[in-house]
C-alpha positions in Angstrom: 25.8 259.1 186.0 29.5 259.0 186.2 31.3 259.4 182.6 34.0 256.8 181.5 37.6 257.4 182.4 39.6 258.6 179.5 42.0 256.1 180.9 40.9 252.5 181.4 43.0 250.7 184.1 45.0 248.2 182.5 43.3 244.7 182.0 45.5 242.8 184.7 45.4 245.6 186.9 44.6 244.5 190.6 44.7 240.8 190.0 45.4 238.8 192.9 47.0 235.9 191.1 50.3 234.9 191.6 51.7 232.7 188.7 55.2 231.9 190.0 52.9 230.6 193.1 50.5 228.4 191.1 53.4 227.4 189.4 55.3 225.8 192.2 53.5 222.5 192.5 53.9 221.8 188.7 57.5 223.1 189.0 57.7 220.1 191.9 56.2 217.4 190.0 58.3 217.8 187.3 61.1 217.8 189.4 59.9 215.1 191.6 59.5 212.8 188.6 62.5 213.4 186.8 63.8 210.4 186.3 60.5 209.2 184.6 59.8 212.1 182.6 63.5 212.0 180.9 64.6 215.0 182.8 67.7 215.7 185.2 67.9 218.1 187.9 70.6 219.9 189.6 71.8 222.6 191.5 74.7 225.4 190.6 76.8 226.3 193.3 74.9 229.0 194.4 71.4 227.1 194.9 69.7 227.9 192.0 67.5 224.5 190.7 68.8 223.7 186.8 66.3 221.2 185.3 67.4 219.8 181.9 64.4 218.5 179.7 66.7 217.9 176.5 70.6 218.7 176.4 72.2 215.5 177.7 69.1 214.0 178.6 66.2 212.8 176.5 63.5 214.3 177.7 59.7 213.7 176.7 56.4 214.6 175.2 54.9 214.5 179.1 57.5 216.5 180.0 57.2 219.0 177.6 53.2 219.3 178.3 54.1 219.8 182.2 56.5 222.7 181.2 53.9 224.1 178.8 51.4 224.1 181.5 54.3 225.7 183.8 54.9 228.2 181.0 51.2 229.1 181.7 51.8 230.1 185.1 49.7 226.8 186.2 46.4 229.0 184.7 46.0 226.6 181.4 46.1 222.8 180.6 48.2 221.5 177.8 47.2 217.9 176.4 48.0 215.2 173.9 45.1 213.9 172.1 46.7 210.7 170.0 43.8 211.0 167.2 44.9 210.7 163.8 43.3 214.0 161.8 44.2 215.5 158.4 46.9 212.6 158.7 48.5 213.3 161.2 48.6 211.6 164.7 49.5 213.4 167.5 47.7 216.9 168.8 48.5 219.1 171.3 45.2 220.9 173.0 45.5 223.8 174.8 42.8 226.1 177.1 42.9 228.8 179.5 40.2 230.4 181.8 42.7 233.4 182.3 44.0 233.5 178.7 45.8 237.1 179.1 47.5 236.9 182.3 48.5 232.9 181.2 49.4 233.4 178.1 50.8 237.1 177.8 51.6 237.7 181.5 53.1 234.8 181.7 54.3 232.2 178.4 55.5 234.8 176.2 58.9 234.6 175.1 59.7 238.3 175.8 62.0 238.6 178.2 65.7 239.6 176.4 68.4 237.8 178.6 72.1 238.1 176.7 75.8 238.3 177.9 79.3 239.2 175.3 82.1 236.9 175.2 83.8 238.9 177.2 81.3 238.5 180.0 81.0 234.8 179.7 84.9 234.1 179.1 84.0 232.4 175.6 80.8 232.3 174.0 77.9 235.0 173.7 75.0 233.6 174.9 71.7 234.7 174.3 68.3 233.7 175.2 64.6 235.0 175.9 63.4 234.1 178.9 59.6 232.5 179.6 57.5 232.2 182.0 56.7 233.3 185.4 59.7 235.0 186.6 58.7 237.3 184.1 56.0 238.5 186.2 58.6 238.9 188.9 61.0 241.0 187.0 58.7 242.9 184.7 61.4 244.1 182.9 59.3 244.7 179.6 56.9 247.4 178.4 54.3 244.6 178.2 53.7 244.2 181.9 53.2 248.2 182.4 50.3 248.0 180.0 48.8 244.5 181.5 49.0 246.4 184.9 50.4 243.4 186.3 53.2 242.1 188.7 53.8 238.8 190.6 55.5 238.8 194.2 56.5 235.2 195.4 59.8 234.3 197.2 59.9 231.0 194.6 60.1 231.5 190.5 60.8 229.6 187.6 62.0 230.6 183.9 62.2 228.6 180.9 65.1 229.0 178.4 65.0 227.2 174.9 68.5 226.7 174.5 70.9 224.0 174.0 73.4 224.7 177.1 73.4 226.2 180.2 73.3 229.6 180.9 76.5 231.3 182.3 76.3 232.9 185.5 76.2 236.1 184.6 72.9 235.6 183.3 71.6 233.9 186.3 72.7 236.7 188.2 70.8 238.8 186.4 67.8 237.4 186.7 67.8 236.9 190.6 68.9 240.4 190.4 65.6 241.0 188.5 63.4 238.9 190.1 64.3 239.4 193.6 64.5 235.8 194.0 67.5 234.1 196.2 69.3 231.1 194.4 67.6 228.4 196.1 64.0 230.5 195.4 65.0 230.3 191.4 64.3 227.3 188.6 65.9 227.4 185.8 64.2 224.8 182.6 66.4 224.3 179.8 64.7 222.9 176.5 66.1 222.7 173.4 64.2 222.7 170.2 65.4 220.0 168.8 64.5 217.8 171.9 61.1 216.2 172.4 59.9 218.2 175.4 61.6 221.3 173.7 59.2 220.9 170.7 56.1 220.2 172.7 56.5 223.5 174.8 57.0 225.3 171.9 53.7 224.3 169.8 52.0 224.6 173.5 52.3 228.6 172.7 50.0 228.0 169.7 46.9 230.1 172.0 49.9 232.7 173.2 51.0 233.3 169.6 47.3 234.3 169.4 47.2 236.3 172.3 50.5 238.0 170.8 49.0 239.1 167.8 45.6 240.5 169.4 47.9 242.4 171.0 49.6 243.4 168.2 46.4 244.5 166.2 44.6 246.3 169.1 45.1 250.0 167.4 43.8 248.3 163.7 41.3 246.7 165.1 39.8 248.5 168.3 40.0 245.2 170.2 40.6 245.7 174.0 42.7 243.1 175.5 40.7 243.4 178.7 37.4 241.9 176.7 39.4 238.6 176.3 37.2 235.7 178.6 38.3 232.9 177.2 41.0 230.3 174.9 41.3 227.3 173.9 43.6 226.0 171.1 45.2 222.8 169.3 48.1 221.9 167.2 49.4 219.0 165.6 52.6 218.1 167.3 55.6 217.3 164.6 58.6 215.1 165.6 61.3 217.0 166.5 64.3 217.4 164.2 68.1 217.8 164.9 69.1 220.4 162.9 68.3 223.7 165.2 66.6 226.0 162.1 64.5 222.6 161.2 63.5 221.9 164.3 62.3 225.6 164.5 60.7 225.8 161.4 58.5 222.8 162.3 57.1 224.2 165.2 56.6 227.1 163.6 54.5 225.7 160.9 52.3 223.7 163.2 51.0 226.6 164.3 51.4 229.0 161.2 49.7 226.0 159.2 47.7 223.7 161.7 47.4 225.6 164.7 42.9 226.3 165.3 42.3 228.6 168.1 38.6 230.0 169.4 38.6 233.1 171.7 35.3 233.7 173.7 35.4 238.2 173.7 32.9 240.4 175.0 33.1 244.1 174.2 32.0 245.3 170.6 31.1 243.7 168.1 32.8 245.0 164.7 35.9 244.9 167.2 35.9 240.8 167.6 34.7 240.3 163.8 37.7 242.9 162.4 40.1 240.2 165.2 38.8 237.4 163.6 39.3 238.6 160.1 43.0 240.0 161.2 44.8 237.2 163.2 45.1 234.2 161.0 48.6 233.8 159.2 47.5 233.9 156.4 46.8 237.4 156.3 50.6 238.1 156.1 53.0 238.3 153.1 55.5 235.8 154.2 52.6 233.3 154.6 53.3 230.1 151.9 56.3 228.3 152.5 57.6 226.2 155.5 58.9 228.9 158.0 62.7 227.4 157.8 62.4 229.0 154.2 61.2 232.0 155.0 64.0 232.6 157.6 66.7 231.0 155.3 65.3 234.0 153.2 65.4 236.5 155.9 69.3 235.4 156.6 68.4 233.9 159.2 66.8 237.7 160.8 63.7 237.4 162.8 62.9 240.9 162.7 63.1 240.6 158.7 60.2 238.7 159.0 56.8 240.2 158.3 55.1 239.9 162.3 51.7 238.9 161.8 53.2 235.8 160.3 53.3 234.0 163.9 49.5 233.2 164.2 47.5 230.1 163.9 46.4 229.5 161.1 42.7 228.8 161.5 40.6 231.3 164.4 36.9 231.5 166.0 36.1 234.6 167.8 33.2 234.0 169.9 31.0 237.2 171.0 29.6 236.1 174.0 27.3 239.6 174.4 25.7 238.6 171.3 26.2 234.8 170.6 28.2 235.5 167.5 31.2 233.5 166.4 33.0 234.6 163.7 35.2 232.4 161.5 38.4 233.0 159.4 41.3 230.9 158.1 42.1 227.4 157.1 44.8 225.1 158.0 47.0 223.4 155.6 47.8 220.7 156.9 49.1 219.0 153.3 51.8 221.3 153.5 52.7 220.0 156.7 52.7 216.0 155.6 54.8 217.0 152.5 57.2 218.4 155.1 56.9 215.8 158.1 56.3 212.4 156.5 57.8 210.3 154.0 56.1 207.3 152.8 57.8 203.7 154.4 
């Protein structure tokens, strides 16, 4: 009988998934359909594809959804489900047969990409980059634990900002990524645009992923257990004041967002997850997130972390047949937010 390792291989480790490559066709639809998704596409003087889903064009809810599903390094499906419930219309629904390498490997917002105002000859720009290029530069701490790197010769990022990044920011990610200009798209979606709020409450399972990831010491959960996500939000119109426009997709997953995760491993690890991830288990939980960073001035990392989760969770055991349930959405506090009466 051979004795565990004392070191598990990562979770990702060996995977032979490429999500810049699984990517592509979404990344060509989108751009193939641009004029009737909202969008507008061109090319820098270098080659590198610029696709703008919300600056000085108006964008859309389907284009946002096709990004989201981008985001997931084409391993997840984001849809609209136009079903009034609690109130509210419009619902985004989210799943993933490869939750951790769609969601962490790939969506998450981690990737730190910044330049002075010296480098850009005006303005400091700063962004953090999404998607699959990620996988391609694996730049962050994160991909050494998931075991995992991407190797394709095409890649797209997603930036949520409101102008276009300056080329010393560009050249830093082909640099990075090891893509040539004409291999690289680049999808610019502001918040406060339509497809920029839809990709943004299309993270509602990553923001769960984040925080399992988050909680793995407290709670002995092992991200390589993770089988299964699926997920839903309600989707709020977007606003177009930046920090409101922020706050509500913030709160449509802090306060509506309903996740399930199917787990195997032990179980007292998925019931402590379950009992862990919902927002309300932080301190900053209570008031519309534009309030809580007004109160922070306006300083993420003066926010209490565990605050980005959904707000309602299932964990389902599958070794045992065990779901366990924690949370509740409040979704009042949402309609006194998002609504007024005509």
């Amino acid at each position: 009988m051979t004795a565990p390792s004392a070191h598990p291989s990562p979770p990702l480790a060996g995977c032979p998934l490429s999500v810049n490559t699984l990517a592509a066709p979404l990344v060509q639809r989108l751009i193939g359909q641009a004029d009737a998704l909202g969008v507008q596409v061109q090319r820098d003087a270098r080659g590198v594809t610029l696709v703008d889903a919300g600056i000085a064009v108006p964008g859309s809810v389907a284009a946002g959804r096709l990004i989201g599903e981008i985001c997931l390094g084409g391993l997840g499906r984001v849809a609209q489900r136009c079903q009034p419930e609690g109130g509210w219309p419009d619902w985004l629904d989210v799943a993933s047969a490869q939750p951790l390498l769609a969601c962490l490997g790939s969506q998450y917002a981690g990737w730190s990409l910044s330049a002075s105002k010296e480098e850009t000859g005006g303005k400091k720009f700063f962004a953090l980059g999404s998607g699959p290029v990620r996988a391609l530069a694996g730049k962050e701490a994160l991909f050494d634990e998931l075991g995992y790197r991407d190797r394709a010769s095409q890649g797209v990022l997603v930036l949520e900002v409101d102008r276009v990044p300056p080329p010393v920011v560009l050249d830093k990610v082909l640099r990075d990524s090891g893509l040539a200009p004409e291999g690289l798209t680049v999808i610019l979606t502001p918040t406060s645009s339509l497809a920029g709020t839809t990709q943004v409450v299309a993270r509602v399972l990553e923001v769960a992923l984040h925080k399992t990831h988050a909680l793995a010491q407290e709670t002995g959960f092992d991200l390589a257990h993770l089988v299964d996500g699926s997920a839903c939000a309600p989707l709020p119109a977007p606003s177009a004041d930046g920090v409101q426009a922020m706050g509500r997709t913030n709160d449509a997953i802090l306060y509506g967002g309903q996740v399930r995760l199917s787990v195997r491993g032990p179980l007292e690890a998925a019931r402590k997850l379950a009992r862990r991830l919902p927002s309300a288990t932080s301190a900053d939980y209570g008031r519309p997130f534009a309030e809580v960073f007004q109160a922070a001035g306006f300083d993420f990392y003066k926010i209490d972390p565990m605050l980005f989760a959904p707000a309602e969770v299932w964990v389902s055991h599958l070794d045992s047949g065990t779901t366990f349930h924690a949370g509740a959405t409040d979704l009042g506090l949402l309609l006194r937010h998002w609504q007024c009466e005509a």
